[in-house]
C-alpha positions as a Markdown table, in Angstrom:
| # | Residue | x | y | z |
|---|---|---|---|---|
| 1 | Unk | -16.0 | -8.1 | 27.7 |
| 2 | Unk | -12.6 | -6.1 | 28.9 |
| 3 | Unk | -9.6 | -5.4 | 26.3 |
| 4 | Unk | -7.4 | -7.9 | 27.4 |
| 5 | Unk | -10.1 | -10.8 | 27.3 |
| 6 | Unk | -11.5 | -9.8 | 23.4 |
| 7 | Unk | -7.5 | -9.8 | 22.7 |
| 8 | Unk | -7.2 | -13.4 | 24.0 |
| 9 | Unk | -10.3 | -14.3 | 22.3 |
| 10 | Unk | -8.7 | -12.7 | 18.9 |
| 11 | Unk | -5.8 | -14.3 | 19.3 |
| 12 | Unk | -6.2 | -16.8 | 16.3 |
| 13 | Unk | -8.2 | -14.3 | 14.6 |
| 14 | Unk | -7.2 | -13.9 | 10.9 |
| 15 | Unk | -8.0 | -10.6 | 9.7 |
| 16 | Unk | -5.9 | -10.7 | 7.0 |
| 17 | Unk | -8.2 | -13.4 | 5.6 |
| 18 | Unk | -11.5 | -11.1 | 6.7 |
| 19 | Unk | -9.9 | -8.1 | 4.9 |
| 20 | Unk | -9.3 | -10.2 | 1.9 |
| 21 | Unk | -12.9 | -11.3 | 1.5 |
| 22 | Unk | -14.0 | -7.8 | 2.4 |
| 23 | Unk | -11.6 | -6.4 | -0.2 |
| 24 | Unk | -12.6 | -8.6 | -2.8 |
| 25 | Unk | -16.4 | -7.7 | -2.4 |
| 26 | Unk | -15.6 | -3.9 | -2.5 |
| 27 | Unk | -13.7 | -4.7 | -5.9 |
| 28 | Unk | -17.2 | -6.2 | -6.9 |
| 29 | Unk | -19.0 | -3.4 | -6.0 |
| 30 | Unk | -16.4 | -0.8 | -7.9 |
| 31 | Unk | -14.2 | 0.2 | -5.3 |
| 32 | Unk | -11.7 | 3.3 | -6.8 |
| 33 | Unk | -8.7 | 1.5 | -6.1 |
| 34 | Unk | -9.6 | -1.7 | -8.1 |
| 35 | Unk | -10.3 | -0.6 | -11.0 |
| 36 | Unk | -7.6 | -1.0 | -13.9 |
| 37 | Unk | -5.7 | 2.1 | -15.9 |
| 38 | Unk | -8.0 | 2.6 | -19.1 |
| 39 | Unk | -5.9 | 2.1 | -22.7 |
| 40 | Unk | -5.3 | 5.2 | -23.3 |
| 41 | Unk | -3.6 | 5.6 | -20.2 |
| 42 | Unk | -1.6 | 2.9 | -20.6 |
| 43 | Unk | -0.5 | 3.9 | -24.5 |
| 44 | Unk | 0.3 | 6.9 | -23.0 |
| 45 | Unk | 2.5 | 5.3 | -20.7 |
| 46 | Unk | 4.7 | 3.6 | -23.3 |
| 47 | Unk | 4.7 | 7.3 | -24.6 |
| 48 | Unk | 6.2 | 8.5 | -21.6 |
| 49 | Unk | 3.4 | 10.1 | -20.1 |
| 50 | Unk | 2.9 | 8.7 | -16.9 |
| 51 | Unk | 2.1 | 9.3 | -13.2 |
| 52 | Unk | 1.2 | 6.9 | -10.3 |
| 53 | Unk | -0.2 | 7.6 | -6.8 |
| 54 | Unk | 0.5 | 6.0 | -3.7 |
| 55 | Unk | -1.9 | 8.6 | -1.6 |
| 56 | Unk | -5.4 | 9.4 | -2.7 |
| 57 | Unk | -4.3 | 12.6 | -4.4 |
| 58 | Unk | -0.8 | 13.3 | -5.5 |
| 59 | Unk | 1.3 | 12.1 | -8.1 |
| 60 | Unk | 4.8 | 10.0 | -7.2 |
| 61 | Unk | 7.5 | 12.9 | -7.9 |
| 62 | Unk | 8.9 | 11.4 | -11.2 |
| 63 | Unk | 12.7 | 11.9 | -9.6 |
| 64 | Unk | 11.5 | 9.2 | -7.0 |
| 65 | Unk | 12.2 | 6.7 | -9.6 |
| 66 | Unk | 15.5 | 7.7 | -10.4 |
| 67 | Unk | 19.2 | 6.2 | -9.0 |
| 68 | Unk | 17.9 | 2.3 | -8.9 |
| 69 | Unk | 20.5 | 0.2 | -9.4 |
| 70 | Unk | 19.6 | -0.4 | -13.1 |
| 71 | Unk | 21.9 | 0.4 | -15.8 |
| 72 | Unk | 20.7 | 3.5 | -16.7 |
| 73 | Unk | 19.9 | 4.4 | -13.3 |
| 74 | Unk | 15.7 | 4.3 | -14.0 |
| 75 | Unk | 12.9 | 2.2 | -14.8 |
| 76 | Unk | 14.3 | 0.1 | -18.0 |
| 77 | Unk | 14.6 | -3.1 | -17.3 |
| 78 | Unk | 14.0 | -2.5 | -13.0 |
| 79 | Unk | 12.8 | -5.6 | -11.0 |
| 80 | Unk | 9.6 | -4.1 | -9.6 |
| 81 | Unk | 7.4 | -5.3 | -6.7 |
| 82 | Unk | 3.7 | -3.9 | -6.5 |
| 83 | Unk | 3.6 | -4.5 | -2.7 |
| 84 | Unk | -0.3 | -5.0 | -1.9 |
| 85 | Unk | -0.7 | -3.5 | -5.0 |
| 86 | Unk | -3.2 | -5.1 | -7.1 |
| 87 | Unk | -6.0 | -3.9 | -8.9 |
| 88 | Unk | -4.4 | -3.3 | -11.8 |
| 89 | Unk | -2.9 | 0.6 | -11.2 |
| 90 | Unk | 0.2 | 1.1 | -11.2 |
| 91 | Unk | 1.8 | -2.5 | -11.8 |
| 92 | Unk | 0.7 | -1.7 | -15.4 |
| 93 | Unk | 2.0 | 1.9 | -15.8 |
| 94 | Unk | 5.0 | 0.7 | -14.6 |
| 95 | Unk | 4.9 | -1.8 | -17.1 |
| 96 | Unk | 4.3 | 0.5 | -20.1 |
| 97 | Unk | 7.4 | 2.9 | -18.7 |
| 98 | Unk | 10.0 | -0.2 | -19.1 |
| 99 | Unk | 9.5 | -2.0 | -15.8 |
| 100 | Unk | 9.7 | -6.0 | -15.5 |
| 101 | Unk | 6.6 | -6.3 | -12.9 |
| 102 | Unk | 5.6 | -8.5 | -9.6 |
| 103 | Unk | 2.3 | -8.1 | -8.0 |
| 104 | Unk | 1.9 | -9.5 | -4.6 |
| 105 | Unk | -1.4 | -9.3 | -2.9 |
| 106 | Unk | -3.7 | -11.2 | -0.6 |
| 107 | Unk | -7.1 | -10.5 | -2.9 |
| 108 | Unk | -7.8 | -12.8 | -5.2 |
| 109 | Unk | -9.9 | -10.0 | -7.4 |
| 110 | Unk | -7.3 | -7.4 | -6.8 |
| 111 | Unk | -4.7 | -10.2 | -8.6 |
| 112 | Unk | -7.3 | -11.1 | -11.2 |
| 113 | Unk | -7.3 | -7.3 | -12.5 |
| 114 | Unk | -3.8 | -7.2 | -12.7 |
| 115 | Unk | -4.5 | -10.9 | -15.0 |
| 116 | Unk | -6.7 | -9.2 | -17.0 |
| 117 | Unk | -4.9 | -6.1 | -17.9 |
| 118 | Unk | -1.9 | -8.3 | -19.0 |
| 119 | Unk | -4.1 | -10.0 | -21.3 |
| 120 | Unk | -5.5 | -6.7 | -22.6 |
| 121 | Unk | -2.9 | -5.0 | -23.2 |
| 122 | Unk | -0.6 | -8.3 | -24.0 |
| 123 | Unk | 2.5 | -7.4 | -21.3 |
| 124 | Unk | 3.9 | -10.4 | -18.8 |
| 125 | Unk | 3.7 | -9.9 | -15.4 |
| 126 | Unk | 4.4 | -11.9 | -12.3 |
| 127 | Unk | 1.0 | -12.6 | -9.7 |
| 128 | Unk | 2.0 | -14.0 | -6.1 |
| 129 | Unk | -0.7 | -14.8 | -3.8 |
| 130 | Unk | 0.3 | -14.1 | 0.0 |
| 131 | Unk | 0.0 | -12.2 | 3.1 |
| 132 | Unk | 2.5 | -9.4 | 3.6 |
| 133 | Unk | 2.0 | -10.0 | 7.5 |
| 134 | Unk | 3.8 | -13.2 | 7.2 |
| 135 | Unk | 7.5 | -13.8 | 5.3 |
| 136 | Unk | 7.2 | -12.6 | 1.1 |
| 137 | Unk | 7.9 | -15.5 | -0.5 |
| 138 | Unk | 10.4 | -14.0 | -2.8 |
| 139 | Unk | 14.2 | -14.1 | -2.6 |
| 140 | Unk | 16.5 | -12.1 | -1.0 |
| 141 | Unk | 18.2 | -9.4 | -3.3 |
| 142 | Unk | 15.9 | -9.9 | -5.9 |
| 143 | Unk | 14.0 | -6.1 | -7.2 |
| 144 | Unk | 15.2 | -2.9 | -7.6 |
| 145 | Unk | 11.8 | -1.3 | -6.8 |
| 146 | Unk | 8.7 | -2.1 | -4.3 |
| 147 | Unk | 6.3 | 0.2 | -4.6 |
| 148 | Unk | 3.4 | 0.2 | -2.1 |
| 149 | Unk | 0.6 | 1.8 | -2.0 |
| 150 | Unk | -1.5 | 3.0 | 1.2 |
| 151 | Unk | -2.1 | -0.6 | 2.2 |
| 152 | Unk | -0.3 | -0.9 | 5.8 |
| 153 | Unk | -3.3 | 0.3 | 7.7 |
| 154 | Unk | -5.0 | -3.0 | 7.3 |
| 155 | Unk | -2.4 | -4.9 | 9.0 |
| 156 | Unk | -1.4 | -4.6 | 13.1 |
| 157 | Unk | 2.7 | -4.4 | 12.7 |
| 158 | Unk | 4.5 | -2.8 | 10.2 |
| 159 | Unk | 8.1 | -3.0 | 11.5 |
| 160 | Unk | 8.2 | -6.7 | 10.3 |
| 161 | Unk | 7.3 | -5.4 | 6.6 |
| 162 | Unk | 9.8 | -3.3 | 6.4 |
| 163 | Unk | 12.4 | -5.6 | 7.3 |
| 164 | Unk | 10.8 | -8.1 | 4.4 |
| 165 | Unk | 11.3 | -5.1 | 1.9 |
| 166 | Unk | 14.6 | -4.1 | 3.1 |
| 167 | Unk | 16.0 | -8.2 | 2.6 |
| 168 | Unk | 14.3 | -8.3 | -0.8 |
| 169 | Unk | 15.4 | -5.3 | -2.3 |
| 170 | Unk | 19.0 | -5.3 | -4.1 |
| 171 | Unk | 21.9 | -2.8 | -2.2 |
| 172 | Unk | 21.0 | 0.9 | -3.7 |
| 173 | Unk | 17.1 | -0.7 | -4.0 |
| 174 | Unk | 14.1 | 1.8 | -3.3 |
| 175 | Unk | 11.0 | 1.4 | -1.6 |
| 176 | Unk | 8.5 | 3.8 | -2.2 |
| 177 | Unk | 5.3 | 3.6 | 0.4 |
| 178 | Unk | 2.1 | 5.6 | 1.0 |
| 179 | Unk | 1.0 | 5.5 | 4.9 |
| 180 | Unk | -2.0 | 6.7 | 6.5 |
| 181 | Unk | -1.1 | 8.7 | 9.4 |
| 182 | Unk | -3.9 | 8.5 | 11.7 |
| 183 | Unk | -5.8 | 11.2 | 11.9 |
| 184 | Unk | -8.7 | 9.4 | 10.2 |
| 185 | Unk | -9.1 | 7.1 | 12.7 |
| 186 | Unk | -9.5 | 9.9 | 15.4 |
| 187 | Unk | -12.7 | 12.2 | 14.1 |
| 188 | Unk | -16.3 | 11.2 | 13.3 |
| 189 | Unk | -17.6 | 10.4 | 10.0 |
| 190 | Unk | -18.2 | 14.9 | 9.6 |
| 191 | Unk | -14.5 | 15.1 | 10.0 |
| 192 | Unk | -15.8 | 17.6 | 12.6 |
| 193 | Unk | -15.4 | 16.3 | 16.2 |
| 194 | Unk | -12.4 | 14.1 | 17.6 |
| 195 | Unk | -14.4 | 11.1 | 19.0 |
| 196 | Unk | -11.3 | 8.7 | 19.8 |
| 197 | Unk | -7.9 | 8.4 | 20.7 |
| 198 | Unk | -4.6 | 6.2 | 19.3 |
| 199 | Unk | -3.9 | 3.7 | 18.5 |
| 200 | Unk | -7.0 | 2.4 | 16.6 |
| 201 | Unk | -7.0 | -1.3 | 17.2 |
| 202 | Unk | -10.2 | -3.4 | 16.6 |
| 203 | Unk | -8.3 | -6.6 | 18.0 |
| 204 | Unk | -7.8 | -4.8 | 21.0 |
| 205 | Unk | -11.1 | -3.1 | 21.0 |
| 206 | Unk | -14.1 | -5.1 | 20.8 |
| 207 | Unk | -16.6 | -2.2 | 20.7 |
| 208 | Unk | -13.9 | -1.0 | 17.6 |
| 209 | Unk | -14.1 | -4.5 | 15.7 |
| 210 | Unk | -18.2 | -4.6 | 16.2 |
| 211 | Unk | -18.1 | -0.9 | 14.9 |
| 212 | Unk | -15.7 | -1.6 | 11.9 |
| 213 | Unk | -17.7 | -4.8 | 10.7 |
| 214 | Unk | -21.5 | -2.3 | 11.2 |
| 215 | Unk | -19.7 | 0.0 | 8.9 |
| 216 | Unk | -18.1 | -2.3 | 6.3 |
| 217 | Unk | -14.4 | -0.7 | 6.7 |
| 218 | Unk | -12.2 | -3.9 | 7.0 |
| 219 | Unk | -10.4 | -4.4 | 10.3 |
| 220 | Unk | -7.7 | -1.3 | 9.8 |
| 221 | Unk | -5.4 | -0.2 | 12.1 |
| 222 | Unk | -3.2 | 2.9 | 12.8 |
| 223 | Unk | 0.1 | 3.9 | 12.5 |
| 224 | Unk | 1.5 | 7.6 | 13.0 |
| 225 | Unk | 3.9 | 9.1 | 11.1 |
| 226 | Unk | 6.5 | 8.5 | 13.7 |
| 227 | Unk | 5.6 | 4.7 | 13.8 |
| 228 | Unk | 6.1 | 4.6 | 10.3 |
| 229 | Unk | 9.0 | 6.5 | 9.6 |
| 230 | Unk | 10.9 | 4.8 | 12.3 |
| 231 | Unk | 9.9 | 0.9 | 10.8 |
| 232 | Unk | 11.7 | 1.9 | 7.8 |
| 233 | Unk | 14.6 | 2.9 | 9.8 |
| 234 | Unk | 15.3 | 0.4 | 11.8 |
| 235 | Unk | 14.9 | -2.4 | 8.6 |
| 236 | Unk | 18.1 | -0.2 | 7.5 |
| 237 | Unk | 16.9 | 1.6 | 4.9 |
| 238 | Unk | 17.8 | 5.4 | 4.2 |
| 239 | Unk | 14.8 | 8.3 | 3.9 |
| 240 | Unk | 15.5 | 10.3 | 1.1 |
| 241 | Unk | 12.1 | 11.9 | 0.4 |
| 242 | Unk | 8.9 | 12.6 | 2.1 |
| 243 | Unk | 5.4 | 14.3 | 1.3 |
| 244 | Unk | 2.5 | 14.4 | 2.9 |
| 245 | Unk | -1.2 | 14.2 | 1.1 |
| 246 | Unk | -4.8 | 14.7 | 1.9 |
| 247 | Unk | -8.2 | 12.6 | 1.8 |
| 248 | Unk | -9.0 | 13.9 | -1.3 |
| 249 | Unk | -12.6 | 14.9 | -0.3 |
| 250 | Unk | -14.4 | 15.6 | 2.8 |
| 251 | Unk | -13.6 | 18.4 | 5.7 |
| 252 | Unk | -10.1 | 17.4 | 6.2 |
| 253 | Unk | -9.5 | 17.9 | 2.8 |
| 254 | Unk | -11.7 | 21.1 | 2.5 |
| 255 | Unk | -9.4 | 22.2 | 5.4 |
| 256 | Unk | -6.1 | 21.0 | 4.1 |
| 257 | Unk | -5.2 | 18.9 | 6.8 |
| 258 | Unk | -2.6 | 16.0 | 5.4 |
| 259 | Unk | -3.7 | 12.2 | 6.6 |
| 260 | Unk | -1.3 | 10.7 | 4.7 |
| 261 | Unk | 2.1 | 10.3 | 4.2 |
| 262 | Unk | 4.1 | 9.3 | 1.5 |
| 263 | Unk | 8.1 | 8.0 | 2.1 |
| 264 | Unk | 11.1 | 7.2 | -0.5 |
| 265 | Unk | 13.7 | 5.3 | 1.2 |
| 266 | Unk | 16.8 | 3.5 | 0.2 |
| 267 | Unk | 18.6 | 0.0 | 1.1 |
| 268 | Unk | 22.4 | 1.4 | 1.2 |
C-alpha cells in the first residue's frame, strides 16, 4: 500500500477517538500524567506553595502567571482553561492558588480524575467533554488563562488550535503551552541512532500507524519548534517567553538535548 492510497483509506479515520480509548487505558494502568496532586500538595497550594509543569521536567516560571487581565493582574479570581488537561494536575493547583477552573479533554478517565479531586478536596470546577481538533465549545472572550500541557502531538494540525485559544481568550489573555519538538520521533527507542525523518505522520504512513499501534503509543504526530511557534503567531497572539525542557530520562536526557518546548504568548 503507497502513502497516498493509506491516506485515502484514513481519511474518515478518527484518531482522536483511538487516542481517547488508548489514553483512557494507560490512566488504568497508572500512567504519570493521570494521576491527581496528592493533599498535601494541594494544601500547600492554598498556602502558596505551588508549581505546575507543562514539560516532563521543569516547573512553569511563576512570573508566567502574571499581567492577566484580572484585577490584581494574577491568578485570583482568573477564568482558567486546562486545555487537554485532565487528570487532575494542574487544574487543581490552580484551583488552590485562587483560580476559577475549566477542564476540557477528550478522555473520559482523564475528566473523571479531575471529578474526583473536586470531590476530595470540596472545590467546583467546570468538566467539558470534546475534541480540541474540532471548534471548543466555549465562548468567545471568555478566560483569562489556557494552560496546555504537552498534548498537541496527538493531533495532525495545530494552527487551527491556536486560533480556538486565541478567540476564547479575553484581549491581554495568556496561553501557556508545552510542545514536543520532534526530536523523539526521529531516534530509536536507545535514543542512540536517527532511524527516521519529519514529519512523523502515521496517517500518512501506514508502516508508521502499524508500528504505533505494535508499540501502544497512540497515533502522535510531529510538530517542530518552528511549526509551533509560527501557529501561535499567526492566531495573533504575542510570544513573550520561551524555554525549552528535556525527556526527563533516557539518553537524550543523559545528554541534555531539549525535546520539548515550552511557549507563553499573549492575545493583544
Amino acid at each position: 500500500m503507497t502513502s497516498r492510497t493509506h491516506e485515502r483509506q484514513t481519511a474518515g479515520f478518527d484518531y482522536q477517538q483511538e487516542n481517547a480509548e488508548t489514553i483512557d487505558r494507560w490512566v488504568s494502568e497508572g500512567w504519570e500524567w493521570g494521576r491527581p496532586v496528592t493533599h498535601e500538595q494541594f494544601a500547600a497550594a492554598q498556602k502558596g506553595d505551588w508549581d505546575i509543569v507543562l514539560t516532563p521536567t521543569k516547573p512553569v516560571p511563576r512570573s508566567w502567571f502574571e499581567g492577566l487581565p484580572t484585577p490584581d493582574g494574577g491568578l485570583t479570581g482568573a477564568r482558567v482553561l486546562g486545555l487537554a488537561s485532565g487528570g487532575g494536575q494542574q487544574m487543581p493547583i490552580l484551583t488552590a492558588a485562587g483560580a476559577v477552573c475549566t477542564v476540557l479533554d477528550y478522555s473520559p478517565a482523564q475528566l473523571e480524575s479531575e471529578r474526583q479531586m473536586a470531590g476530595r478536596e470540596s472545590y467546583a470546577i467546570t468538566c467539558v467533554r470534546a475534541d480540541m481538533t474540532k471548534p471548543l465549545p466555549l465562548p468567545d472572550a471568555s478566560f483569562d488563562l489556557v494552560v496546555n500541557p504537552v498534548s498537541m502531538c496527538y493531533i495532525r494540525e495545530i494552527e487551527p488550535v491556536f486560533r480556538e485559544i486565541s478567540r476564547i481568550l479575553r484581549p491581554g489573555g495568556v496561553v501557556l503551552t508545552g510542545q514536543d519538538s520532534g526530536i523523539n520521533y526521529i531516534v530509536d527507542d536507545a535514543e542512540e541512532r536517527i532511524i527516521r525523518g519529519l514529519p512523523y505522520d502515521p496517517v500518512a504512513d501506514p508502516k508508521l500507524l502499524e508500528q504505533a499501534r505494535a508499540d501502544d503509543d497512540g497515533v502522535q504526530f510531529s510538530h517542530t519548534a518552528g511549526e509551533e511557534i509560527s501557529a501561535v503567531l499567526h492566531a495573533g497572539l504575542r510570544v513573550t517567553d520561551v524555554f525549552e525542557d528535556t525527556n526527563g530520562d533516557g539518553r537524550l536526557d543523559r545528554l541534555g538535548i531539549p525535546s520539548f518546548l515550552a511557549i507563553r504568548a499573549v492575545k493583544e
